[in-house]
KOLKEMI-734598 format. One record per atom (N, C-alpha, C): y, z, x. Coordinates in steps of 0.05 Angstrom, whole numbers, padded with zeros to 5 digits, always signed. Each point is the difference from the previous one (the first is absolute). Layout:
N
YZX...
! end
This chain:
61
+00045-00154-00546+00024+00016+00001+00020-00011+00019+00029-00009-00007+00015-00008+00016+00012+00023+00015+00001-00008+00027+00014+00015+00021+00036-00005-00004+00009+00025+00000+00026-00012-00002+00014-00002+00025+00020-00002+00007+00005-00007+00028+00024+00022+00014-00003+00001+00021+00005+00029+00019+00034-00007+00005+00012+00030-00002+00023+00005+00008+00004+00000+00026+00030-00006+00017+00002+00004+00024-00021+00021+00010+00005+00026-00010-00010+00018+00016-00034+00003-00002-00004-00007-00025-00033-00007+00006+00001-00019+00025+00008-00032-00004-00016-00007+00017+00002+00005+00034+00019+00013+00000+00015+00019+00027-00026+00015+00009-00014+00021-00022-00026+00017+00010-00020-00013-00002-00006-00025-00016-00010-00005+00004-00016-00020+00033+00031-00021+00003+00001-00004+00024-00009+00027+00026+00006+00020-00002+00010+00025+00014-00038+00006+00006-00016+00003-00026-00029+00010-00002-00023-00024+00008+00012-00025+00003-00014-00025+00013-00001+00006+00025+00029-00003+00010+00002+00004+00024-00013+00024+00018+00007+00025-00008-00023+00018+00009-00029-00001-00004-00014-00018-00027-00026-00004+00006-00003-00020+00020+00005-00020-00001+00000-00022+00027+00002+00004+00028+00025+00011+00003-00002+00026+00030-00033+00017+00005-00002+00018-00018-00015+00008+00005-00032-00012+00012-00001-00018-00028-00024-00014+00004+00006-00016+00036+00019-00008+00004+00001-00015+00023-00001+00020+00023+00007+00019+00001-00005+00018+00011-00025+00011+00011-00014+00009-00030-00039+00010+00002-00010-00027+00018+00008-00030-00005-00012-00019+00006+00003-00005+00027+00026+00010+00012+00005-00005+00032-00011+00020+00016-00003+00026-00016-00021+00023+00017-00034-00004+00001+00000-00019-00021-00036-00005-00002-00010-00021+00021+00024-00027-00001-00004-00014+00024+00002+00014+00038+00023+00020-00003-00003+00013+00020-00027+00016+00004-00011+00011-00016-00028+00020+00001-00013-00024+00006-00012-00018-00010-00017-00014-00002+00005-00016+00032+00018+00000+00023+00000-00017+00015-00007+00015+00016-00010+00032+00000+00000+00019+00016-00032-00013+00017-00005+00009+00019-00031-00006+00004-00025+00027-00011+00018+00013-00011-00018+00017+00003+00018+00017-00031+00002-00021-00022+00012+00012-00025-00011+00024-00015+00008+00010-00010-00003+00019-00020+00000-00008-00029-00018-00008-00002-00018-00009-00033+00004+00021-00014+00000+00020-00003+00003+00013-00019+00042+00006-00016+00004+00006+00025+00035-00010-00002+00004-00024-00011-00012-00029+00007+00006-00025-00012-00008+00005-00030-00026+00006-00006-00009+00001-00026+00023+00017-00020+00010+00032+00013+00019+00011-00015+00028-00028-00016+00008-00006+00029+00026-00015-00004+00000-00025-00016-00038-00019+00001+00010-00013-00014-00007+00007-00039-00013+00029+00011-00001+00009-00039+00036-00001-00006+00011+00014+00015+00023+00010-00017+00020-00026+00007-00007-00027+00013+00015-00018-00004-00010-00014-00035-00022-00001-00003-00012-00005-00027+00006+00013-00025+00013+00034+00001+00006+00020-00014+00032-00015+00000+00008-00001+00017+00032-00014+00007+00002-00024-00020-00016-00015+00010+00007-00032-00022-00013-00006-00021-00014+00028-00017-00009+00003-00023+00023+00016-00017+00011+00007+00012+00027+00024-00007+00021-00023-00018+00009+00018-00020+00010-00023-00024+00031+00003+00015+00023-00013-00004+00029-00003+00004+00007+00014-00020
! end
């Protein structure tokens, strides 16, 4: 099936819904490095953050 190709304003949201997944993900990823440098981390917090970074970059555009 050919894809046909996106109007300004598509690729505007689309640009728009990258960008907020990428943020985000970089985000979950800079709080997990922070947890994880703790001496005394919270494993169970890391485990949450990095499910829902995985829920994040399984998430369609």
């Amino acid at each position: 099936m050919p894809f046909l190709p996106l109007n300004a304003s598509e690729t505007h949201d689309f640009r728009n819904q990258l960008h907020e997944l990428l943020m985000g993900h970089r985000d979950l990823d800079q709080a997990i490095t922070h947890l994880t440098e703790n001496p005394t981390p919270d494993d169970l917090l890391i485990r949450r953050l990095k499910k829902r970074k995985l829920v994040l970059k399984d998430q369609p555009l």
